[in-house]
C-alpha positions as CSV (number, residue, x, y, z in Angstrom):
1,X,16.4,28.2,3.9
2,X,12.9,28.6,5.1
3,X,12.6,30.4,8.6
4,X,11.4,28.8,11.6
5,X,8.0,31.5,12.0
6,X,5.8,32.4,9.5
7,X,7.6,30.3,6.8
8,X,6.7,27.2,8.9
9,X,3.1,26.7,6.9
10,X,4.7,27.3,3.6
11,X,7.1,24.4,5.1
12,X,4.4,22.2,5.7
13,X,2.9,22.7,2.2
14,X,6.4,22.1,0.6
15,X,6.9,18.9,3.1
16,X,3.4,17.6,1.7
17,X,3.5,18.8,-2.0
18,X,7.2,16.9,-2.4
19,X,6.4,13.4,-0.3
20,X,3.3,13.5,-2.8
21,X,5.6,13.6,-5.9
22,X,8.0,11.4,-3.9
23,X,5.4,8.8,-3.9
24,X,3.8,9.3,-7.3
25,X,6.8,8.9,-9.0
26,X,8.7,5.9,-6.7
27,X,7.1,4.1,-3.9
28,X,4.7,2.2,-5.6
29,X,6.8,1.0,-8.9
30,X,6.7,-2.3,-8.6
31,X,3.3,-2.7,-8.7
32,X,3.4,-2.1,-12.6
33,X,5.1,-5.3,-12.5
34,X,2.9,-6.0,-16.0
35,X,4.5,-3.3,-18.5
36,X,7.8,-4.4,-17.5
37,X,7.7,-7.9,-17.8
38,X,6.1,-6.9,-21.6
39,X,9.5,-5.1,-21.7
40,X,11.6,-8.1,-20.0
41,X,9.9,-10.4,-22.4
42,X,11.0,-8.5,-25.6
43,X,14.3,-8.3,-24.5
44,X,14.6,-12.2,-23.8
45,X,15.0,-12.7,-19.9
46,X,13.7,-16.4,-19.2
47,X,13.4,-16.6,-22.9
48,X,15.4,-20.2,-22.3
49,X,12.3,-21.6,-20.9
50,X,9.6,-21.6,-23.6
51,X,9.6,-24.7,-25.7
52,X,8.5,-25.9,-29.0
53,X,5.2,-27.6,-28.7
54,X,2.6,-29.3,-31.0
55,X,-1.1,-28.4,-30.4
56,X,-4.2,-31.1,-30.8
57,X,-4.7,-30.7,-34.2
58,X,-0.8,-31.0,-35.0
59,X,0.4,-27.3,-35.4
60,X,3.5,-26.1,-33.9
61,X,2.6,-23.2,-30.8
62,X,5.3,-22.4,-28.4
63,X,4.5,-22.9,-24.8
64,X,6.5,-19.8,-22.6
65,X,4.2,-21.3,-19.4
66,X,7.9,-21.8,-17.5
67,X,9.0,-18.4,-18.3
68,X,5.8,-16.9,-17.3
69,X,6.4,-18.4,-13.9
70,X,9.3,-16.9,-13.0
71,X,8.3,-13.9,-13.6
72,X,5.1,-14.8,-11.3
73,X,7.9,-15.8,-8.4
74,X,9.6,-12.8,-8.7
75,X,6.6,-10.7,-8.4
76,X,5.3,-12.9,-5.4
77,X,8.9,-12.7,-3.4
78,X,8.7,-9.0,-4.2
79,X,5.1,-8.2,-3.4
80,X,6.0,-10.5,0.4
81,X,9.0,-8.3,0.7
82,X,7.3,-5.6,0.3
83,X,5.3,-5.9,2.8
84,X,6.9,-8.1,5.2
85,X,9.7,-6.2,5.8
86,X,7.5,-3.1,7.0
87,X,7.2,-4.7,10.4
88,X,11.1,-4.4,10.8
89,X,11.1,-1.4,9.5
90,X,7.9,-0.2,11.3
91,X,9.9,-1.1,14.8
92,X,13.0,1.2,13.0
93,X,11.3,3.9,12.4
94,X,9.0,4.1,15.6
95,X,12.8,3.6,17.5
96,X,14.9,5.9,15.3
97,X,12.9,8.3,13.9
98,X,12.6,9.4,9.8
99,X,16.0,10.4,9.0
100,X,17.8,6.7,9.5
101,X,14.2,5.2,8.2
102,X,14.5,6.9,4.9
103,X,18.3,6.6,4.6
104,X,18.1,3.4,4.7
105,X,14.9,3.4,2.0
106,X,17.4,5.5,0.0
107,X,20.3,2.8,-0.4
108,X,17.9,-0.5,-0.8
109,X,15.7,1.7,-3.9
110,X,19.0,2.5,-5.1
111,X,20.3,-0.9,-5.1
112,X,17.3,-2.5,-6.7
113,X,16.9,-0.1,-9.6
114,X,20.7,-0.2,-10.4
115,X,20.9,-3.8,-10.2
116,X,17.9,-3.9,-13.0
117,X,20.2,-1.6,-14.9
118,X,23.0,-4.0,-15.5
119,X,21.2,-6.8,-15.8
120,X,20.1,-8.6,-19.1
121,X,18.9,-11.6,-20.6
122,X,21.9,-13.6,-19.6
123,X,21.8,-12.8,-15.8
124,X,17.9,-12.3,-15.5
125,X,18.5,-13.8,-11.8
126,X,19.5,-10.0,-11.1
127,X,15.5,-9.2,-11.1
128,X,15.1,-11.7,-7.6
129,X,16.8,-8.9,-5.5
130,X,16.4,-5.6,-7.8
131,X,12.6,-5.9,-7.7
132,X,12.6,-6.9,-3.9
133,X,15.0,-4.0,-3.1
134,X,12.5,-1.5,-4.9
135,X,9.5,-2.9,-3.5
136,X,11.2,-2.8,-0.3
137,X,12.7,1.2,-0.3
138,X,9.6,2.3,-2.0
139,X,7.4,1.0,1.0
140,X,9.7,2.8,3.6
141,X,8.9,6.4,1.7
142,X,5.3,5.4,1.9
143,X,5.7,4.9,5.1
144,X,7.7,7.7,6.6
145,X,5.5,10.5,4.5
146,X,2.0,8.7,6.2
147,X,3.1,11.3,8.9
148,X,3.1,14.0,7.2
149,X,-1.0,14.0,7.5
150,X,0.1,15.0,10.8
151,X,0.3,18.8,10.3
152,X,-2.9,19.3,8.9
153,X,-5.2,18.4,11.6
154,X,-8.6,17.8,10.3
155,X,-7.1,16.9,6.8
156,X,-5.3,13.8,8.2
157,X,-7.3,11.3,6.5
158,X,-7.4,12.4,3.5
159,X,-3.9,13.2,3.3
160,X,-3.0,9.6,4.2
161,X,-5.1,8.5,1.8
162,X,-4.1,10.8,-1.0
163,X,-0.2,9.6,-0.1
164,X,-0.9,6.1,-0.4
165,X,-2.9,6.8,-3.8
166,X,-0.2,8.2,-5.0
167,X,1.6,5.4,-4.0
168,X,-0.5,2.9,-5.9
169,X,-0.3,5.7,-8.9
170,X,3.4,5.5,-8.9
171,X,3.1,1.8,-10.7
172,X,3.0,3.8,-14.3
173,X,6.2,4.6,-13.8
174,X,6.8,1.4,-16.0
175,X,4.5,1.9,-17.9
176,X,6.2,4.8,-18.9
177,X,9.4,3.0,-18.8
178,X,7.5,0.4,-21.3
179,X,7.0,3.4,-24.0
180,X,10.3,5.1,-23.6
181,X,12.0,1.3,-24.8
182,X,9.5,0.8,-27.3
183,X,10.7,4.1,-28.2
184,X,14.3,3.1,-28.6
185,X,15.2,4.4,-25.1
186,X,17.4,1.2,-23.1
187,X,16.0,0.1,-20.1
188,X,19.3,0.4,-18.0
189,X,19.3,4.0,-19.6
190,X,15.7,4.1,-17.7
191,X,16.9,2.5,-14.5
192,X,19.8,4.7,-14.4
193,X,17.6,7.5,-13.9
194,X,15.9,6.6,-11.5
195,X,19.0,5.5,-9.4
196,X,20.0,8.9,-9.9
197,X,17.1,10.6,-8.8
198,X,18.4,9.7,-4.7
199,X,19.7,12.4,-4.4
200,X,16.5,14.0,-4.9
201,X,15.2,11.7,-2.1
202,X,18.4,12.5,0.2
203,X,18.2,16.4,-0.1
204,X,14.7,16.1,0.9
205,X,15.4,14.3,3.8
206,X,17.6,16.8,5.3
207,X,15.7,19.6,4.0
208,X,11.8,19.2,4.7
209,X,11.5,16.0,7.1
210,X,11.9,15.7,10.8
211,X,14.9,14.1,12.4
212,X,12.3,11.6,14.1
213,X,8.5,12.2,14.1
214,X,6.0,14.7,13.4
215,X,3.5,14.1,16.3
216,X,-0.2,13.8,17.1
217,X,-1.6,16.2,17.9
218,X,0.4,18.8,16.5
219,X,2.1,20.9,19.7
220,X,2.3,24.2,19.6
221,X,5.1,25.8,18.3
222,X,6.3,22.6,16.6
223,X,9.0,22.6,13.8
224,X,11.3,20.4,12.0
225,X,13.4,20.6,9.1
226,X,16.9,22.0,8.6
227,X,17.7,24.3,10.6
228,X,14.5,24.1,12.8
229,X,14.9,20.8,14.4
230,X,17.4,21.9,15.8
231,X,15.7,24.1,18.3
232,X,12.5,22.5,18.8
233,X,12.1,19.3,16.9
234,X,9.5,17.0,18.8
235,X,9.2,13.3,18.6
236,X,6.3,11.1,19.5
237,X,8.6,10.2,22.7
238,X,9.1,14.2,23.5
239,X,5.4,14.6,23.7
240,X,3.9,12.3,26.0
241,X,1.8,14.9,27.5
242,X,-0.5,14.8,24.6
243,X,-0.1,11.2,24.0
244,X,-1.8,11.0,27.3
245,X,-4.4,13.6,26.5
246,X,-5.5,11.7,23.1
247,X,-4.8,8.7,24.9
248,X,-8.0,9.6,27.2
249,X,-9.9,9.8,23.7
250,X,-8.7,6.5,23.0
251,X,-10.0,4.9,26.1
252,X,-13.4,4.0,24.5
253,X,-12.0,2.1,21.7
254,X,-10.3,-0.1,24.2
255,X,-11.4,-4.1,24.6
256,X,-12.3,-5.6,27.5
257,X,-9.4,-7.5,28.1
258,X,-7.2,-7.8,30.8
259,X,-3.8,-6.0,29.0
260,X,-5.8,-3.0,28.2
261,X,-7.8,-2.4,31.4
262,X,-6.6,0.5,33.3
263,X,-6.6,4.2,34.6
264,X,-8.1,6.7,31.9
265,X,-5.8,8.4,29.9
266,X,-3.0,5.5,30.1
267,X,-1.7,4.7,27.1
268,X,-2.9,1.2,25.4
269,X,0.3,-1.0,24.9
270,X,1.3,-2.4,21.4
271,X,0.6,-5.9,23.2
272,X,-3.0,-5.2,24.1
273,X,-3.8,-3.6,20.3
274,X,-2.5,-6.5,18.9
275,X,-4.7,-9.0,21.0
276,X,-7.7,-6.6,20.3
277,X,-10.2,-7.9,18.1
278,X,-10.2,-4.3,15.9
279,X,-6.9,-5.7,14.9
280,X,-7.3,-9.2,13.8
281,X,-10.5,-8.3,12.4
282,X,-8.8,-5.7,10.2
283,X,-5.9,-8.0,9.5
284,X,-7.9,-10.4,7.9
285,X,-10.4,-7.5,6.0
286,X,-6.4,-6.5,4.2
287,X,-4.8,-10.5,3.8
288,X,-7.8,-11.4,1.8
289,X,-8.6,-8.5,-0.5
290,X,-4.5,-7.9,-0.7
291,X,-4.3,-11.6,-2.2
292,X,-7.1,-10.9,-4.5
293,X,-5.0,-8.1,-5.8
294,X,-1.5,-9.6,-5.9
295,X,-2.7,-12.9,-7.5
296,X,-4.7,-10.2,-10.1
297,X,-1.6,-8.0,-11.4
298,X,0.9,-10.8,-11.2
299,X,-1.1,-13.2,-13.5
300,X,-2.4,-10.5,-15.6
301,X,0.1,-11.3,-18.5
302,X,-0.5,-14.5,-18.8
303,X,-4.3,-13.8,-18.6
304,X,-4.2,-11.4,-21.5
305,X,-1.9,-13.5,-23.7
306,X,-4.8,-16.4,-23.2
307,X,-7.9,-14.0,-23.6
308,X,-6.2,-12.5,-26.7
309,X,-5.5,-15.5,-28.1
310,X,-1.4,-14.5,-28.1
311,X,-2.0,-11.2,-29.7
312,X,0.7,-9.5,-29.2
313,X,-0.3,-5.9,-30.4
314,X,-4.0,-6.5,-28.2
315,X,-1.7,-7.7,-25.0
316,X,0.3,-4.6,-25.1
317,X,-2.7,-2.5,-25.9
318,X,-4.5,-4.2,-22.5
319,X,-1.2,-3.9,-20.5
320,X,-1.4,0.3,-21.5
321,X,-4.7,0.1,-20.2
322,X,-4.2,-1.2,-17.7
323,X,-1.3,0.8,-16.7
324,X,-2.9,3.9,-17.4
325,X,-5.3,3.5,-14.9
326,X,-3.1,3.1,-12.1
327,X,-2.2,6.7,-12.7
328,X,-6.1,7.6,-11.3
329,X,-4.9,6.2,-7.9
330,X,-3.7,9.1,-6.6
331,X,-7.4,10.6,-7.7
332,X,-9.2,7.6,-6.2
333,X,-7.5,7.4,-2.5
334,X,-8.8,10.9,-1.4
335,X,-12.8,10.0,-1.7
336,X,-12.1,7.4,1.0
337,X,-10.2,10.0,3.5
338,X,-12.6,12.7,2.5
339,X,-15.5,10.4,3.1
340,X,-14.0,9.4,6.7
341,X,-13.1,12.9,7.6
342,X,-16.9,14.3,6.7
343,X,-18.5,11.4,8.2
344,X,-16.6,12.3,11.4
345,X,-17.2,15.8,11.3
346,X,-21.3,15.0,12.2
347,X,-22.5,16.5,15.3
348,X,-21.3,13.9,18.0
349,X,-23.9,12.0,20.4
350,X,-23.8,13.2,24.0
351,X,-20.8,11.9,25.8
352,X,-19.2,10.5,22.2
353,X,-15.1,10.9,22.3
354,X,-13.2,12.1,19.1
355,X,-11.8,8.8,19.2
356,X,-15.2,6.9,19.0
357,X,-16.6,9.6,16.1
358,X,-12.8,8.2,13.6
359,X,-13.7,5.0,14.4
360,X,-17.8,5.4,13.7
361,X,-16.6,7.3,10.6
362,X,-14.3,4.2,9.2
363,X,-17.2,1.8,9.5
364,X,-18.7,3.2,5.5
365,X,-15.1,3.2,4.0
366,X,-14.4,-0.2,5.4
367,X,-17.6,-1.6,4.1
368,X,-17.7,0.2,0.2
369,X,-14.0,-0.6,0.4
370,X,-15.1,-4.7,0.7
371,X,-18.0,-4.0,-1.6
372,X,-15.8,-2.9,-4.1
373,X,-13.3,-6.1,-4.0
374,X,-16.1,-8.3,-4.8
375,X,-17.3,-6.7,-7.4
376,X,-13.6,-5.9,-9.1
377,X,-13.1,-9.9,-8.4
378,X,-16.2,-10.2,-10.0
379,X,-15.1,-8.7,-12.9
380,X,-11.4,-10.2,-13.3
381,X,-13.3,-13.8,-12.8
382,X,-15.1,-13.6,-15.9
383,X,-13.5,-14.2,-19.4
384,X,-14.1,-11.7,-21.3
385,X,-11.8,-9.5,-23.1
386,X,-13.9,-6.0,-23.2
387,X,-14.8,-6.3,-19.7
388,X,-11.5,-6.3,-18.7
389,X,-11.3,-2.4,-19.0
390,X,-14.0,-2.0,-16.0
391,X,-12.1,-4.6,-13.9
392,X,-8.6,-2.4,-14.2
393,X,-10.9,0.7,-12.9
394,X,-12.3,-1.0,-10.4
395,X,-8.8,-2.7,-9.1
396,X,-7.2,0.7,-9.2
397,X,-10.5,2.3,-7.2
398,X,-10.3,-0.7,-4.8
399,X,-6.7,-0.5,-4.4
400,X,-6.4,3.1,-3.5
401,X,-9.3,2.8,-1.1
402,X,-7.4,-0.7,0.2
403,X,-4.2,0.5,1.0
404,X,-5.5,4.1,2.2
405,X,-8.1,3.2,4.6
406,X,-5.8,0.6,6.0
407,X,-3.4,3.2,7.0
408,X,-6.2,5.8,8.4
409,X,-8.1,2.9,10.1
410,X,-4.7,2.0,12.5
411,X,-4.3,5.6,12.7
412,X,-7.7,5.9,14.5
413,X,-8.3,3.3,16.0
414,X,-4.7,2.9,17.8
415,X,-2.4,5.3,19.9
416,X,-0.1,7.3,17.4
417,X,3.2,6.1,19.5
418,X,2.2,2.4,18.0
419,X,1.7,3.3,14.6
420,X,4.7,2.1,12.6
421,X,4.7,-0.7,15.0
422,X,1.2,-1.8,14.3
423,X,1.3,-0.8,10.3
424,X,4.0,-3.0,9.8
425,X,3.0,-5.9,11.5
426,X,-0.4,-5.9,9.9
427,X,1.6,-5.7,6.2
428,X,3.8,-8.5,7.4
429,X,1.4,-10.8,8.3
430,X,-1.2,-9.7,4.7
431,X,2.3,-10.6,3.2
432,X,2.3,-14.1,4.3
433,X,-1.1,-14.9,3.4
434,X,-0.2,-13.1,-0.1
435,X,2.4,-16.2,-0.5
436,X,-0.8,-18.5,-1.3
437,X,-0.9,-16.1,-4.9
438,X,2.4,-18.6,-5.9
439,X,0.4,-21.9,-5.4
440,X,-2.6,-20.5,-6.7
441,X,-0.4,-19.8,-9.9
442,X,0.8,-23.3,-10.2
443,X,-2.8,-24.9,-10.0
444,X,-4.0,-22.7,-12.6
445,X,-0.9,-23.3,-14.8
446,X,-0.8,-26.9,-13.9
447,X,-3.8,-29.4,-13.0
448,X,-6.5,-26.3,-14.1
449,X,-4.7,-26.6,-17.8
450,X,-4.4,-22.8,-17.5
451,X,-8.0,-22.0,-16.6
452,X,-8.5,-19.7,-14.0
453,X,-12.2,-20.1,-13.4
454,X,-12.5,-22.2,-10.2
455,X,-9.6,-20.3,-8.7
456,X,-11.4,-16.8,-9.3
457,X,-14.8,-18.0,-7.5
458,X,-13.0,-19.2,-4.2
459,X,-11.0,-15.7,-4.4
460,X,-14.6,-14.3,-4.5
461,X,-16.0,-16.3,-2.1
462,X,-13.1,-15.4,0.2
463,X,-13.3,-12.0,0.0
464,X,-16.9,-12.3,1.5
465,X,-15.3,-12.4,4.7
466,X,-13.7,-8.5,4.2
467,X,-17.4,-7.7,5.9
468,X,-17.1,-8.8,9.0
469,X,-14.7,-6.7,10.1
470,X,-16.7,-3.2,9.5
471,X,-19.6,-5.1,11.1
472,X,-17.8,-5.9,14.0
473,X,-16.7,-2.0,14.2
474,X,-20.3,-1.1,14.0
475,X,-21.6,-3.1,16.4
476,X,-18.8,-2.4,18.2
477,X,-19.4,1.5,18.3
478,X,-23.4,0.5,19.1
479,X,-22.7,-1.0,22.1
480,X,-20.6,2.1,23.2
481,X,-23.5,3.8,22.4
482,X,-25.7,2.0,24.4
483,X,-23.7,2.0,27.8
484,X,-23.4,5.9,27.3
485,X,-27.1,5.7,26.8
486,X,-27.9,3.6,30.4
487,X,-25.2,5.8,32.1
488,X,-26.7,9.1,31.2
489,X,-30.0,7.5,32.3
């Protein structure tokens, strides 16, 4: 067991090194939705639902368009759960701390992968709640390792970032599950594994994570762990004094509302950040590129099969492409926090808080991060088979910057105390707008004879609108300027 002294930074490194494995190699799973439905395919789930057809010019085709949608819902009620449910759990672990968060991660991840295990082709109803359940447990490790940025001060950024890369890394993991079957290795074999690998997950939650939270700023003498917590384990509740102190900082990104005016150095309530307009501008920059995404990787099957003309060798080349990349997520998601954390270390104007410099140094990411959707959308909107290798690295580059910024953003821009709160409730309410990603399947499936076209332009179109939020911030942050400008003068 690690002391409680000097072995506290070796701790810390430890604490970091494992979440980061922890998330490469689970939390983000389901978002590799595409090898494994190559896999469920081969093994016949749904299989009753393609039908015999005749073509035009009278040859006999077989038309798998009903099969292909169910495996669209499933990817759409898991993708909603997924994010959904991290305002519940947000609230959970904001009231009772990382220990019950994570156990509770543990059992639903545990429950999804080994109901995927004894499922088959005659009860492929099994994949409703298994995929849901692993979407669901892998988003409450993301969420209670975010934290973890907390010990490394001017790092925080980038070490959110870099966790929720690694997050959208993690979706290989089927991929890799897709060449360990094709290599005569049983998917419940696969999905065993992985069940077994909680108690990985649970020693590491007695081991090398707090009890509750890992506060902002960092008190002195704080540690945590087994053993440690014991003694001097701090929560965000157990250290309102520097709450208050970074609440002061704070003060400037406040809104001129009446349920955040008040004394300096009060702490903003999670009413008045949710009425802000930092937070319903941001919620609409992450619902619209988020649907982009979702509608992407759970129509990206059927999109190969119809670009390869049913090829089944050239799908399952595209789909290890595709797959591949992911794994660069966890290389990707660090450029956005090191770009936000060397854009805030510039010399500040006179009079400019620490909390005005985070948010003037999210206003780049959340621009190239928008900039970036549209041209990944771009890319997916146009129907051609070759290009679709630069439109999987720009939806895993987009992604990674997606998902991480979002995370550093509310951590800037709002008080720490509010940050599960506020990071669930902004996934929750992306994940209803995700639900349009169903529809939008049917009309290309149905009345758009399985053309995608005009269904990719109005996705472009509406990711336009991802702008106005790091426009908003910037003029935001200008007219702070400007009144420290008149006061000095």
């Amino acid at each position: 067991m690690l002391g409680c002294g000097g072995g506290q930074r070796v701790r810390s490194w430890l604490t970091f090194a494992s979440g980061l494995i922890e998330c490469l190699c689970f939390a983000g799973a389901v978002f590799g939705w595409a090898s494994l439905v190559f896999v469920l395919k081969s093994e016949g789930y749904f299989s009753q639902l393609c039908v015999n057809t005749t073509t035009g010019n009278g040859t006999y085709a077989t038309d798998c368009s009903g099969q292909d949608e169910q495996f669209s819902l499933i990817f759409t009620i898991a993708s909603f759960m997924n994010n959904f449910l991290t305002l519940p759990n947000g609230f959970l672990f904001d009231r009772f701390g990382t220990m019950v968060t994570r156990l509770l991660g543990i059992s639903v991840y545990t429950t999804g992968t080994v109901l995927v295990a004894f499922s088959n082709a005659a009860t492929p109803i099994l994949l409703f709640p298994a995929l849901s359940c692993i979407a669901v447990g892998g988003i409450l490790f993301l969420v209670t390792n975010m934290q973890v940025g907390n010990l490394f001060g001017s790092r925080r950024s980038t070490i959110i970032t870099l966790y929720n890369g690694a997050f959208d890394s993690s979706s290989a993991i089927f991929l890799i599950i897709k060449l360990l079957h094709e290599s005569g290795v049983s998917l419940r074999a696969s999905f065993l594994f992985l069940s077994f690998c909680s108690g990985v997950h649970l020693i590491r939650t007695f081991v090398l994570m707090p009890r509750k939270h890992i506060p902002y700023p960092l008190p002195e003498g704080y540690t945590y762990g087994l053993g440690c917590g014991q003694k001097k384990d701090f929560s965000i509740e157990a250290s309102k004094g520097n709450i208050q102190d970074e609440a002061t900082e704070e003060t400037a990104l406040k809104e001129n509302t009446p349920s955040s005016q008040g004394k300096s150095g009060v702490q903003r309530s999670f009413k008045s950040c949710v009425l802000s307009w930092f937070f319903l501008w941001h919620l609409m920059w992450l619902s619209v590129m988020q649907l982009r995404h979702y509608l992407f990787i759970g129509t990206l099957n059927p999109m190969l099969t119809r670009l390869t003309a049913g090829e089944p060798a050239l799908v399952s080349t595209y789909t290890n492409a595709f797959a591949i990349t992911q794994l660069c997520g966890v290389l990707c998601a660090p450029w956005n926090g090191l770009l936000m954390d060397r854009h805030k270390g510039r010399a500040r104007q006179p009079g400019e808080s620490e909390g005005e410099a985070d948010l003037r140094a999210a206003i780049l990411s959340l621009a190239l991060t928008a900039l970036q959707c549209v041209l990944f959308s771009i890319c997916a909107a146009t129907p051609l088979l070759p290009l679709q290798y630069l439109t999987f690295i720009l939806q895993v580059l987009n992604r990674s910057f997606l998902y991480g910024g979002n995370a550093a953003f509310i951590s800037v821009a709002f008080p720490p105390a509010h940050f599960g709160k506020l990071y669930g409730l902004v996934m929750a309410l992306s994940a209803v707008v995700s639900l349009l990603q169903y529809p939008c399947f049917a009309l290309i499936k149905g009345p758009l004879g399985g053309d995608p076209l005009y269904v990719n332009v109005a996705l472009t179109l509406l990711t336009l609108l991802a702008f106005i939020h790091p426009v908003y911030v910037y003029l935001h942050c200008r007219r702070l300027a400007t009144q420290r400008a008149k006061s000095t003068n």
